[in-house]
PDB file of N, CA, C, O and CB in Angstrom:
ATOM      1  N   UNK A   1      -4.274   5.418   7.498  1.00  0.00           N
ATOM      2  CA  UNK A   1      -3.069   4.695   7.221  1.00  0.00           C
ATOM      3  C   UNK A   1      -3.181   3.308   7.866  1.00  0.00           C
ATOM      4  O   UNK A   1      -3.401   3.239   9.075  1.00  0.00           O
ATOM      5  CB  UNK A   1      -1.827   5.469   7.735  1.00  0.00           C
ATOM      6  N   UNK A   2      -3.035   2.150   7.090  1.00  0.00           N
ATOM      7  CA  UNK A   2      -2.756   0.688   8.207  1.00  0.00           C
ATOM      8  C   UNK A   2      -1.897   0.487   8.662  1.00  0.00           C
ATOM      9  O   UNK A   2      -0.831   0.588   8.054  1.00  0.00           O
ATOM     10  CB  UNK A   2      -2.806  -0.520   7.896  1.00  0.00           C
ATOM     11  N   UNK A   3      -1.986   0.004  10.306  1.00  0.00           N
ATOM     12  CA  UNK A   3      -1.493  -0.265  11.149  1.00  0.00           C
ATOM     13  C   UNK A   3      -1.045  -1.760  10.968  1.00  0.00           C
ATOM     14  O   UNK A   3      -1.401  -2.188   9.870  1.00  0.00           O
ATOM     15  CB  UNK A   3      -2.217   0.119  12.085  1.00  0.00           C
ATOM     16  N   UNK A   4      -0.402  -2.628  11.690  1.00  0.00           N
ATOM     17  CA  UNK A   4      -0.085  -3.901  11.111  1.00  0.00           C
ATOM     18  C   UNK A   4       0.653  -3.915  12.776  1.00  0.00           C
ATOM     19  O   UNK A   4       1.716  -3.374  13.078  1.00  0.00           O
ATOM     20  CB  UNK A   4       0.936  -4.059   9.337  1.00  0.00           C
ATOM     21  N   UNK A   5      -0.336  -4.760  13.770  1.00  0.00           N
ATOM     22  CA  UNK A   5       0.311  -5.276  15.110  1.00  0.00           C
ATOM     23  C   UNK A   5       1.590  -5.550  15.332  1.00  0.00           C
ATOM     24  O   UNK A   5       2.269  -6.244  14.575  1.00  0.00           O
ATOM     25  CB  UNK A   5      -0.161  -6.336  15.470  1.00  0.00           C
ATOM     26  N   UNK A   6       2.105  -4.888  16.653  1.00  0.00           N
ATOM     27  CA  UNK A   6       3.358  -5.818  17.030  1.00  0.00           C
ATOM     28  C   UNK A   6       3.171  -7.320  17.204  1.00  0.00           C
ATOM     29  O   UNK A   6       2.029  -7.770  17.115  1.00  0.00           O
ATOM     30  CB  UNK A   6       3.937  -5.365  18.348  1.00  0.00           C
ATOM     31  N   UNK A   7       4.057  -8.019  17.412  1.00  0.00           N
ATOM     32  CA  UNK A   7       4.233  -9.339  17.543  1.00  0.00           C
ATOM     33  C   UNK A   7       3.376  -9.385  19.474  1.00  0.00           C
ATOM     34  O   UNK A   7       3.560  -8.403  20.193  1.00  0.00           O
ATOM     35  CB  UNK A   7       6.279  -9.801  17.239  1.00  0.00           C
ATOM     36  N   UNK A   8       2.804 -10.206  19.838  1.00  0.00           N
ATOM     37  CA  UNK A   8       2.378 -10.298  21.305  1.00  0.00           C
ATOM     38  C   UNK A   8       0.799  -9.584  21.129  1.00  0.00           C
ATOM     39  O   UNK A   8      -0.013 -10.214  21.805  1.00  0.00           O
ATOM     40  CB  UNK A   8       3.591  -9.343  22.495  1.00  0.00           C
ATOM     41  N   UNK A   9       0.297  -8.642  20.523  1.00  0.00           N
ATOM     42  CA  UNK A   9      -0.303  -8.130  20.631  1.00  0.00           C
ATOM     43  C   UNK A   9      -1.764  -8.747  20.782  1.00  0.00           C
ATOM     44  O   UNK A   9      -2.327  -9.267  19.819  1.00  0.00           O
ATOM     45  CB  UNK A   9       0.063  -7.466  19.960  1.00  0.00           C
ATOM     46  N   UNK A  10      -2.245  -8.675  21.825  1.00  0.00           N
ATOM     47  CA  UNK A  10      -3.480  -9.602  22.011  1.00  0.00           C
ATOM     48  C   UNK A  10      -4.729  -9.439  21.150  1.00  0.00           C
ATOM     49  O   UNK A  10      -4.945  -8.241  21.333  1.00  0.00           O
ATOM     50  CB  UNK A  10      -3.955  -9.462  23.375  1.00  0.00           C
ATOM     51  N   UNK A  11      -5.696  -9.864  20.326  1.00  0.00           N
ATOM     52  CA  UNK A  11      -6.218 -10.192  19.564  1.00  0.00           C
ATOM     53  C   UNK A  11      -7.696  -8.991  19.851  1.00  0.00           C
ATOM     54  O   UNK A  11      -8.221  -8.492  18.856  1.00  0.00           O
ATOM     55  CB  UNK A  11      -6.194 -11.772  19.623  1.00  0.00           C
ATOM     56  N   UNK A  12      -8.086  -8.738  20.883  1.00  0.00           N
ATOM     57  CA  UNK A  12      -8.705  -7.714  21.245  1.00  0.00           C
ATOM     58  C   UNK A  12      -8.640  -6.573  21.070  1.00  0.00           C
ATOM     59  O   UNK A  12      -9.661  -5.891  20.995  1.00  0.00           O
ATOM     60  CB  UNK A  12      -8.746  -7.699  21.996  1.00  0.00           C
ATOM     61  N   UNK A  13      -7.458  -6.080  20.960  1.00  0.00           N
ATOM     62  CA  UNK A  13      -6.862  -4.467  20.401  1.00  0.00           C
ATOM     63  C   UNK A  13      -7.353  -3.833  19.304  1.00  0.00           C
ATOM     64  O   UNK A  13      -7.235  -2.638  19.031  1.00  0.00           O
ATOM     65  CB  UNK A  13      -5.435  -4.434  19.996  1.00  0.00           C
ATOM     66  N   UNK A  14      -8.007  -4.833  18.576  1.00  0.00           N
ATOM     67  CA  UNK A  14      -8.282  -4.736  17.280  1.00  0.00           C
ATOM     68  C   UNK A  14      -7.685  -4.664  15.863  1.00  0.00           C
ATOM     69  O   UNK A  14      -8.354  -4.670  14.830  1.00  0.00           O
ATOM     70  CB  UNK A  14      -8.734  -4.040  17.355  1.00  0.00           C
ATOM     71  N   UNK A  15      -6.177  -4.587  15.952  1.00  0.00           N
ATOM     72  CA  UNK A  15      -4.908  -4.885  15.364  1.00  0.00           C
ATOM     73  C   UNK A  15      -4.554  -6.165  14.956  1.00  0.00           C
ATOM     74  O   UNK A  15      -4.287  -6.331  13.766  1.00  0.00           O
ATOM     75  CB  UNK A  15      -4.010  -4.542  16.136  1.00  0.00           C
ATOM     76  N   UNK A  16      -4.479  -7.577  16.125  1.00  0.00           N
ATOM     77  CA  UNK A  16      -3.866  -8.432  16.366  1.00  0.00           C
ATOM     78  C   UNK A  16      -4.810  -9.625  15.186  1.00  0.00           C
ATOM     79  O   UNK A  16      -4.053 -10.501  14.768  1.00  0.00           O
ATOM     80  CB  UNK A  16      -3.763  -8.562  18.037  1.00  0.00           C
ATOM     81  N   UNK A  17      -5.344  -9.667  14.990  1.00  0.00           N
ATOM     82  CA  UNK A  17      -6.294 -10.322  13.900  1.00  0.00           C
ATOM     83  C   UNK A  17      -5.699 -10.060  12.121  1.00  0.00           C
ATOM     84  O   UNK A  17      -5.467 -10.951  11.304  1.00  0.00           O
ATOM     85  CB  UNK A  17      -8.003  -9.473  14.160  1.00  0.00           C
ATOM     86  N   UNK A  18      -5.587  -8.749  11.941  1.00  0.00           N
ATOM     87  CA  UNK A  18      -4.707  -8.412  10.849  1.00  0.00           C
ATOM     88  C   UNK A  18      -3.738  -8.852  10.489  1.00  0.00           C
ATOM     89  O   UNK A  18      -3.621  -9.412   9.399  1.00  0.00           O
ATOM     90  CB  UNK A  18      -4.381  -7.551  10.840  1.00  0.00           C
ATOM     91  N   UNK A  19      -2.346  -8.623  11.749  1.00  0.00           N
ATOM     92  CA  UNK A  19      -1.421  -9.256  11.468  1.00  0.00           C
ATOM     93  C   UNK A  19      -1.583 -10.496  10.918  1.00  0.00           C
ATOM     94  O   UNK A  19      -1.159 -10.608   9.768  1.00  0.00           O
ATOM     95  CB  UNK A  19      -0.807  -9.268  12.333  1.00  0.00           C
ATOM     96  N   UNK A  20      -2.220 -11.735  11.567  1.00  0.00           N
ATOM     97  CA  UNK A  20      -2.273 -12.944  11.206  1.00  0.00           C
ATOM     98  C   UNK A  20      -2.890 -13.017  10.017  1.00  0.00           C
ATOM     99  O   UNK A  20      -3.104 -14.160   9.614  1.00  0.00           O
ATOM    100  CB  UNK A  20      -2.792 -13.684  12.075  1.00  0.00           C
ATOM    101  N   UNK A  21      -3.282 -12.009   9.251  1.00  0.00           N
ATOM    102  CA  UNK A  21      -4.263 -12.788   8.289  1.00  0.00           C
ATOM    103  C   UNK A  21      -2.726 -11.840   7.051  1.00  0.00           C
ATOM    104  O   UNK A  21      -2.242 -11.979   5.928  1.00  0.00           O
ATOM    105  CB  UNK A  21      -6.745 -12.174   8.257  1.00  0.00           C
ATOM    106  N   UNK A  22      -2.645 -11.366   7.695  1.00  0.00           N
ATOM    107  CA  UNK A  22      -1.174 -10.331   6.435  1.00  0.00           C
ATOM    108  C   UNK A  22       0.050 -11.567   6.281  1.00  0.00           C
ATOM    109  O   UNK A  22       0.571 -11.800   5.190  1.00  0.00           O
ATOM    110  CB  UNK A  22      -0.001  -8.309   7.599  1.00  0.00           C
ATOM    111  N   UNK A  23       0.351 -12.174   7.312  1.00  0.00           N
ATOM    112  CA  UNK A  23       1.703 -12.470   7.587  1.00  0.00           C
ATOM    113  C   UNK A  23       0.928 -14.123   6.846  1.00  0.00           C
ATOM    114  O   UNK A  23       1.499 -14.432   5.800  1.00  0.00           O
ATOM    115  CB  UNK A  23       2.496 -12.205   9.580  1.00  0.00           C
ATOM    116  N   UNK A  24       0.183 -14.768   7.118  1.00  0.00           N
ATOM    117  CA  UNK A  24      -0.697 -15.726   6.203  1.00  0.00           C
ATOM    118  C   UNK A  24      -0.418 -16.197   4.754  1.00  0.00           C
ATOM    119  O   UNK A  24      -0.107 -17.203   4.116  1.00  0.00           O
ATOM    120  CB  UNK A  24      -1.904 -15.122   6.068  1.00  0.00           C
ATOM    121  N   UNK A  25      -0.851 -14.242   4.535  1.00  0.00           N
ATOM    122  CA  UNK A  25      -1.097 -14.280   2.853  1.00  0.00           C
ATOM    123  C   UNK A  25       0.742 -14.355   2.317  1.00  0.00           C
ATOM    124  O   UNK A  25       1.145 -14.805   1.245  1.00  0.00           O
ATOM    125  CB  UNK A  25      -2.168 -12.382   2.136  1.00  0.00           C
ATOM    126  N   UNK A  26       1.572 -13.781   3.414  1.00  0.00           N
ATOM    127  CA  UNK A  26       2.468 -13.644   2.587  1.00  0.00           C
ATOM    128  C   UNK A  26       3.500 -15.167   2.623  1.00  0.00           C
ATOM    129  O   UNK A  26       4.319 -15.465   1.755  1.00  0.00           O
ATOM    130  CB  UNK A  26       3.151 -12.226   2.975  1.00  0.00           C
ATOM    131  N   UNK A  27       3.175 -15.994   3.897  1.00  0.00           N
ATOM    132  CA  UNK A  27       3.348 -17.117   3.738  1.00  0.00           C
ATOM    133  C   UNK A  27       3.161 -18.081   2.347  1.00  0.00           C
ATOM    134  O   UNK A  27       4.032 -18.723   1.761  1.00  0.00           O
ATOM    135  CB  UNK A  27       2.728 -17.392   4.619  1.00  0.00           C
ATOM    136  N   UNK A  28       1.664 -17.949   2.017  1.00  0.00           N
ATOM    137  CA  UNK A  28       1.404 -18.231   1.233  1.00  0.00           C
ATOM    138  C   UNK A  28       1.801 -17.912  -0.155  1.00  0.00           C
ATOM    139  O   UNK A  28       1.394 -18.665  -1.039  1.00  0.00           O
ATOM    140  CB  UNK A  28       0.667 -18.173   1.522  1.00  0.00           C
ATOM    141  N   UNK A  29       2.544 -16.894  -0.469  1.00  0.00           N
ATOM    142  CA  UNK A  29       3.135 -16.150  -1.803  1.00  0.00           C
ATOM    143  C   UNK A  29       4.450 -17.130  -1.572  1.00  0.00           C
ATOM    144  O   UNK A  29       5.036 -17.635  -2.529  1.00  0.00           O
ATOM    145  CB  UNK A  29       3.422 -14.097  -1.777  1.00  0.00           C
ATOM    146  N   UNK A  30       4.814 -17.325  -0.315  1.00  0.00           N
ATOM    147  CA  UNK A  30       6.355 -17.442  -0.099  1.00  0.00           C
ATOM    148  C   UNK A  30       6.328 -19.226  -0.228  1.00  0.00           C
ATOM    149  O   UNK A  30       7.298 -19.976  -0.120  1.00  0.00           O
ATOM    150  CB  UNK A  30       7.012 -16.658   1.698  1.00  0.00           C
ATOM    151  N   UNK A  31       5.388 -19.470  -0.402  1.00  0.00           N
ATOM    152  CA  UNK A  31       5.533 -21.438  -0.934  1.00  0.00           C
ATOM    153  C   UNK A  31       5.729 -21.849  -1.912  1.00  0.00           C
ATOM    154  O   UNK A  31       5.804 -23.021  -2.280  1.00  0.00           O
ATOM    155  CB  UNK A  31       4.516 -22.356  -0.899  1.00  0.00           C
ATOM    156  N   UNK A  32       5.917 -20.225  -2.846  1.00  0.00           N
ATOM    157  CA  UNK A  32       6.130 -20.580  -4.633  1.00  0.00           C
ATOM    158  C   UNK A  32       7.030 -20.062  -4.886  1.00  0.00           C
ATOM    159  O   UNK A  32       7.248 -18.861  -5.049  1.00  0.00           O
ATOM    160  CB  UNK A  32       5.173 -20.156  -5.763  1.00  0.00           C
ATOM    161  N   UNK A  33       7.943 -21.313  -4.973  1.00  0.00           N
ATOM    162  CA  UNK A  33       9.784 -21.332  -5.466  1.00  0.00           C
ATOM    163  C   UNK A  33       9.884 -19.940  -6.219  1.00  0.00           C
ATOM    164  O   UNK A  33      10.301 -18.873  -5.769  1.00  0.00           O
ATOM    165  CB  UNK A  33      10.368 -22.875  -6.833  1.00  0.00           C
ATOM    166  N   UNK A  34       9.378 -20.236  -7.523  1.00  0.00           N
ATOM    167  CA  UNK A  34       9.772 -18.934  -8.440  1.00  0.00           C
ATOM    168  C   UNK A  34       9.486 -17.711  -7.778  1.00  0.00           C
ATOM    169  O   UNK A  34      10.192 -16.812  -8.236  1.00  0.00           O
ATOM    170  CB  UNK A  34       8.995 -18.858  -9.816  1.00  0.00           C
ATOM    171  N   UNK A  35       8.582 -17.261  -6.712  1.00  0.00           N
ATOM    172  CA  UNK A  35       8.568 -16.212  -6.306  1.00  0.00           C
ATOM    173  C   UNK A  35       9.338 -15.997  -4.964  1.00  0.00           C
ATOM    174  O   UNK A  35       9.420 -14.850  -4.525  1.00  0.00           O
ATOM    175  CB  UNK A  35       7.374 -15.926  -6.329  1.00  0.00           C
ATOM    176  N   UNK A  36       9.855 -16.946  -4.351  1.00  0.00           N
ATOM    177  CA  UNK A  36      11.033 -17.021  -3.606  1.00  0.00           C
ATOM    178  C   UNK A  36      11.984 -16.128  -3.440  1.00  0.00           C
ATOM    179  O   UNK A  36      12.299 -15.192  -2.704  1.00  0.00           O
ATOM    180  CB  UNK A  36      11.583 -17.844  -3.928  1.00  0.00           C
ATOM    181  N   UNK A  37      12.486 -16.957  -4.735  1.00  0.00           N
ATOM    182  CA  UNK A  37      13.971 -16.682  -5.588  1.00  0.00           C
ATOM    183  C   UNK A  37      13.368 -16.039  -6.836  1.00  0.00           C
ATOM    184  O   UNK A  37      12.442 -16.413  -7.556  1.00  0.00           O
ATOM    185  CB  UNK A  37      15.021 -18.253  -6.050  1.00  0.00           C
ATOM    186  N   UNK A  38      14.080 -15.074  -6.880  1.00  0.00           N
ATOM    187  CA  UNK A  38      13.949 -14.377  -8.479  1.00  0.00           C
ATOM    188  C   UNK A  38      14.524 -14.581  -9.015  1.00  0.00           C
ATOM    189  O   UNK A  38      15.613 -14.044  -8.814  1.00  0.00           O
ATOM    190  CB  UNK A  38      13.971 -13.294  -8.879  1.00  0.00           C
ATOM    191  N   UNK A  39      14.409 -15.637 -10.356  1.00  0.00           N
ATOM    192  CA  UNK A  39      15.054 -16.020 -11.086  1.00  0.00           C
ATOM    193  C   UNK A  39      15.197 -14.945 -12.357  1.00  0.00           C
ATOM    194  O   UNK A  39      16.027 -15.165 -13.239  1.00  0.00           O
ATOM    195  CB  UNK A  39      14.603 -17.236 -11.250  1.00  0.00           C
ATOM    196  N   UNK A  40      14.572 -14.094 -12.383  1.00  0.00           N
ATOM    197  CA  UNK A  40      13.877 -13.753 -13.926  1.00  0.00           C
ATOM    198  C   UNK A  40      14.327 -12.477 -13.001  1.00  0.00           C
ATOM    199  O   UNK A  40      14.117 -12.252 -11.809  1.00  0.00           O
ATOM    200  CB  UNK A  40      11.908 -14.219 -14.696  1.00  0.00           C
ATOM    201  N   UNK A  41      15.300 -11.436 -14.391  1.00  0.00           N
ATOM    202  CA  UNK A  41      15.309 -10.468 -14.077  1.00  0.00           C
ATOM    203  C   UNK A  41      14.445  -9.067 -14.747  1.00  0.00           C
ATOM    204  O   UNK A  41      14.745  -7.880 -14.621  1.00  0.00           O
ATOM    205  CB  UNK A  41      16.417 -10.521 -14.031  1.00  0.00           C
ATOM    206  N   UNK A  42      13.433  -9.599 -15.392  1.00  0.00           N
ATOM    207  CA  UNK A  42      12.384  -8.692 -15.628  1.00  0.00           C
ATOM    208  C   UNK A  42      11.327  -8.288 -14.756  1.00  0.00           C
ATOM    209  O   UNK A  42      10.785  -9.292 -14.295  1.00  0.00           O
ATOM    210  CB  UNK A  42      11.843  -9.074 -16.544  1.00  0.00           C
ATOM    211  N   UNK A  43      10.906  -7.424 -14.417  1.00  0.00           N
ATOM    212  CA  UNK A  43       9.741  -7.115 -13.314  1.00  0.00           C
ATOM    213  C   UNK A  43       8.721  -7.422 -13.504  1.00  0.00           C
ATOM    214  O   UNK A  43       7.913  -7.887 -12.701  1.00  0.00           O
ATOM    215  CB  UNK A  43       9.468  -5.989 -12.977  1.00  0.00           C
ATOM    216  N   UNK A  44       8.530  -7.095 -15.199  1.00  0.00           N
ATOM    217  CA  UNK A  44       6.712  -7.708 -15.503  1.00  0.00           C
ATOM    218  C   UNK A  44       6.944  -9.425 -15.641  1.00  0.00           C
ATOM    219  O   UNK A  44       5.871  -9.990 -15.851  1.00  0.00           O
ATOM    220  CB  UNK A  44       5.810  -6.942 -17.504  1.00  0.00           C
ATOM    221  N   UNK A  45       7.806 -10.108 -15.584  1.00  0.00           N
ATOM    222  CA  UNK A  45       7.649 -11.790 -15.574  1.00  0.00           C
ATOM    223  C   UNK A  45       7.627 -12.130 -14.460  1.00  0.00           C
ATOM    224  O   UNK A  45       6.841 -13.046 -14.223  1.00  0.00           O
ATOM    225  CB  UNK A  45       8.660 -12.663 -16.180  1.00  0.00           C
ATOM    226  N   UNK A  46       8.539 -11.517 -13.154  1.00  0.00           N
ATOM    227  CA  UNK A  46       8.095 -11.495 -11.723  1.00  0.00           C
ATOM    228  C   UNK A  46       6.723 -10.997 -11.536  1.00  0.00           C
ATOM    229  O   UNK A  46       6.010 -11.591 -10.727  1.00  0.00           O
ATOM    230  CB  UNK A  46       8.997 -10.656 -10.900  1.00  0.00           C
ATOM    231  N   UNK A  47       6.197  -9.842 -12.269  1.00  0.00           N
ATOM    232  CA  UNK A  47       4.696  -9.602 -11.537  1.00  0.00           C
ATOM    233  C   UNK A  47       3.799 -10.619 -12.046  1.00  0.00           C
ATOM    234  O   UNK A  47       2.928 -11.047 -11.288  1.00  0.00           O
ATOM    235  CB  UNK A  47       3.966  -8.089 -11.862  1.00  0.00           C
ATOM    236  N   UNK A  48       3.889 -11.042 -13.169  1.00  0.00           N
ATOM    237  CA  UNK A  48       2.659 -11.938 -14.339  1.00  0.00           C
ATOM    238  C   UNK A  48       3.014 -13.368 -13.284  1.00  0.00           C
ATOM    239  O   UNK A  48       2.082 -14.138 -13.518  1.00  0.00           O
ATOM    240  CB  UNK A  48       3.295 -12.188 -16.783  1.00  0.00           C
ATOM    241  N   UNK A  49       3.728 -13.873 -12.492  1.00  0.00           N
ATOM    242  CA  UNK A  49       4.294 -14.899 -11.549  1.00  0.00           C
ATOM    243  C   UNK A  49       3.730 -14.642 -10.405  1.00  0.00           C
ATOM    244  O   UNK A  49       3.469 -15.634  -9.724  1.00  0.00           O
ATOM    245  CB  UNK A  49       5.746 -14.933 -11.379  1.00  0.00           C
ATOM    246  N   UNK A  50       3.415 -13.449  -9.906  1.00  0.00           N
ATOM    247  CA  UNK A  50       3.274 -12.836  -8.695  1.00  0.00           C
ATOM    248  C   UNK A  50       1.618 -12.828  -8.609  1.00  0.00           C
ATOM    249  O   UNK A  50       1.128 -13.199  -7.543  1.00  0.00           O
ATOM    250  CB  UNK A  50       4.064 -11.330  -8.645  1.00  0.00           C
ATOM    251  N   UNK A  51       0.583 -12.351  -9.869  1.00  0.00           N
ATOM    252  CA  UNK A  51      -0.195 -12.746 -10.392  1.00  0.00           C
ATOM    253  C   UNK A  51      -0.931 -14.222 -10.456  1.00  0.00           C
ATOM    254  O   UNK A  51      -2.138 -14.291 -10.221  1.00  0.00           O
ATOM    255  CB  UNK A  51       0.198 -12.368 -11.154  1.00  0.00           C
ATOM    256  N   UNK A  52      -0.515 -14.862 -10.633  1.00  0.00           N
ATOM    257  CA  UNK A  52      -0.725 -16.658 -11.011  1.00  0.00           C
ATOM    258  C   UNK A  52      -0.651 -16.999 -10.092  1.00  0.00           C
ATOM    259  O   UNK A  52      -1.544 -17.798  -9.809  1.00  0.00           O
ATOM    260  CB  UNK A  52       0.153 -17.589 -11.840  1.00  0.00           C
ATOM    261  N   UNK A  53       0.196 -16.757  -9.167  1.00  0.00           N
ATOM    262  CA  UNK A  53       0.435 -17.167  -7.544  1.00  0.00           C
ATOM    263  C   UNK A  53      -1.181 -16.514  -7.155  1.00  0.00           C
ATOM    264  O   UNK A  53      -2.133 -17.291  -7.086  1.00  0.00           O
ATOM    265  CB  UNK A  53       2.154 -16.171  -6.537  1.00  0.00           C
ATOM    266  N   UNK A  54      -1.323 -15.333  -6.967  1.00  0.00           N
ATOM    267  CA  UNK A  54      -2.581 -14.591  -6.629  1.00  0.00           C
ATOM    268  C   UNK A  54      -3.673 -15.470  -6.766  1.00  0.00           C
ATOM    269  O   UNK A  54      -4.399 -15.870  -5.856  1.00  0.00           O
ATOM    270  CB  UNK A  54      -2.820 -13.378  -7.480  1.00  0.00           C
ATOM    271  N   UNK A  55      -3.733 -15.717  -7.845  1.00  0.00           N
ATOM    272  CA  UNK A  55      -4.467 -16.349  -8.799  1.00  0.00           C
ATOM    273  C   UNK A  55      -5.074 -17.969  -8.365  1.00  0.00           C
ATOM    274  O   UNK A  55      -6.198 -18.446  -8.205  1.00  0.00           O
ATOM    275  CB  UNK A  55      -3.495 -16.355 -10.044  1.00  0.00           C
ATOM    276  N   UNK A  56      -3.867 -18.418  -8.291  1.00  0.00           N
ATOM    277  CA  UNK A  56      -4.112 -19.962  -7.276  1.00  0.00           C
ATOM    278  C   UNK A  56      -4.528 -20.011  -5.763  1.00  0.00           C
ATOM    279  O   UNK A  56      -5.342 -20.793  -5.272  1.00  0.00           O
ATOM    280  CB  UNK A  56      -2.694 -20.782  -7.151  1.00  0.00           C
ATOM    281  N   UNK A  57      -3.880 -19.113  -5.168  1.00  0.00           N
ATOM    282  CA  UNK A  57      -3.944 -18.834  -4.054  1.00  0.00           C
ATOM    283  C   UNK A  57      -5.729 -19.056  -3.709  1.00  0.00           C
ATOM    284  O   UNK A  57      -6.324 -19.796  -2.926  1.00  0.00           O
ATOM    285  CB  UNK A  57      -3.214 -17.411  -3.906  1.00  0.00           C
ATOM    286  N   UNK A  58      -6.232 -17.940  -4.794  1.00  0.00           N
ATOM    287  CA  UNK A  58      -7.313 -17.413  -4.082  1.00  0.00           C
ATOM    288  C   UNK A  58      -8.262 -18.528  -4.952  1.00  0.00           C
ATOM    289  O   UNK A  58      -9.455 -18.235  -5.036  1.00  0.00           O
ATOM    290  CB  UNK A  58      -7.610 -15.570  -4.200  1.00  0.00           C
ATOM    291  N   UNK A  59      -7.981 -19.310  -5.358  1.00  0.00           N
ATOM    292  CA  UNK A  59      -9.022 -20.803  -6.396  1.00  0.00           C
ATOM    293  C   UNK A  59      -8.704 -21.812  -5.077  1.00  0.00           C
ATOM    294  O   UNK A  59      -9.733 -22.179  -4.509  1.00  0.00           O
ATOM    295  CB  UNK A  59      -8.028 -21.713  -8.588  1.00  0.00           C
ATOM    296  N   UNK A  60      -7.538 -22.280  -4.546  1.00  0.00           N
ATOM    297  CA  UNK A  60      -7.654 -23.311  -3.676  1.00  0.00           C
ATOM    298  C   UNK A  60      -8.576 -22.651  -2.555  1.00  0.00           C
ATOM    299  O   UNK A  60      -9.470 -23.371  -2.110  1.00  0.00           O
ATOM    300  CB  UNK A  60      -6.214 -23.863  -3.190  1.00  0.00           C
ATOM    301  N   UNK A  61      -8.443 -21.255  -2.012  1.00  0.00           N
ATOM    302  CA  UNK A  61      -9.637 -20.612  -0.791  1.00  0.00           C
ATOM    303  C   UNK A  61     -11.380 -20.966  -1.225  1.00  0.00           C
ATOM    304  O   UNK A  61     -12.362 -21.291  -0.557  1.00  0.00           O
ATOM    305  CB  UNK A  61      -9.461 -18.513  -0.762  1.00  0.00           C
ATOM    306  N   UNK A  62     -11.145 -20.712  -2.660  1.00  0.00           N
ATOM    307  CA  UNK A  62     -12.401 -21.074  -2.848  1.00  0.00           C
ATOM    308  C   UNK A  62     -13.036 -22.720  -3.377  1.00  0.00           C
ATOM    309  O   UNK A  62     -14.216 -23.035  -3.536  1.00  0.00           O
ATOM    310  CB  UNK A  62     -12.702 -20.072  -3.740  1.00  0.00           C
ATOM    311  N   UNK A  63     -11.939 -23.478  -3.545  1.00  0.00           N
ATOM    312  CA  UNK A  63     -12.115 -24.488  -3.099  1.00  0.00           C
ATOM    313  C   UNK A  63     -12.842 -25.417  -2.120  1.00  0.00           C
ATOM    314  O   UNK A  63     -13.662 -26.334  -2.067  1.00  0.00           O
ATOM    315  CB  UNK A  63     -11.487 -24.471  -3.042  1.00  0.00           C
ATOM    316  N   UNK A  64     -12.000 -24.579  -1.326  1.00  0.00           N
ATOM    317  CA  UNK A  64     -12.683 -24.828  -0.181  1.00  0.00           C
ATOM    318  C   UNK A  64     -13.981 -24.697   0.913  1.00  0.00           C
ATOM    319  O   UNK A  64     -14.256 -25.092   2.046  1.00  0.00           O
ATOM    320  CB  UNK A  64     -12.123 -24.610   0.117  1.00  0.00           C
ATOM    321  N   UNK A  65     -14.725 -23.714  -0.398  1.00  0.00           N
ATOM    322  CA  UNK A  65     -15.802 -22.890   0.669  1.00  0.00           C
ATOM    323  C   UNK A  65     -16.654 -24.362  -0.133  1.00  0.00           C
ATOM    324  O   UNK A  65     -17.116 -25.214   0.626  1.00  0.00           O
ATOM    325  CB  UNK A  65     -16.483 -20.594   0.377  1.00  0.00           C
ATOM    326  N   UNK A  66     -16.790 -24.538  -1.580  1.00  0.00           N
ATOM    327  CA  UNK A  66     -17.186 -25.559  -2.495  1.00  0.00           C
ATOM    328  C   UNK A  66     -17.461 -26.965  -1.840  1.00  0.00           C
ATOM    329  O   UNK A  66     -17.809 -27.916  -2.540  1.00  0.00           O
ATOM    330  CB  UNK A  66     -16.123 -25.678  -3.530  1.00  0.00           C
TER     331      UNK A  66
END
């Protein structure tokens, strides 16, 4: 089952590395207005949104390795 650190948790525990890279990604979901706020009350136009976000997310990471 995953574990997901308390807040403080020093980086050695082997936990504390996770958190930051979880709480990151979801930062990153959370910079795109439409997925914010749900405008759209269908689930598959929120997921196909939720998707594209995914989608960019992980093209600017690799951007960057480029």
């Amino acid at each position: 089952m995953p574990a997901i650190a308390r807040l403080g948790t020093l980086y050695g525990t082997g936990l504390g590395t996770y958190r930051w890279v979880v709480e990151r990604s979801f930062a990153w979901l959370h910079g795109f207005r439409r997925l914010r706020i749900r405008w759209k009350r269908r689930a598959d136009i929120h997921e196909a949104f939720l998707k594209l976000a995914c989608c960019l997310i992980t093209h600017r990471q690799l951007g960057s390795f480029c």
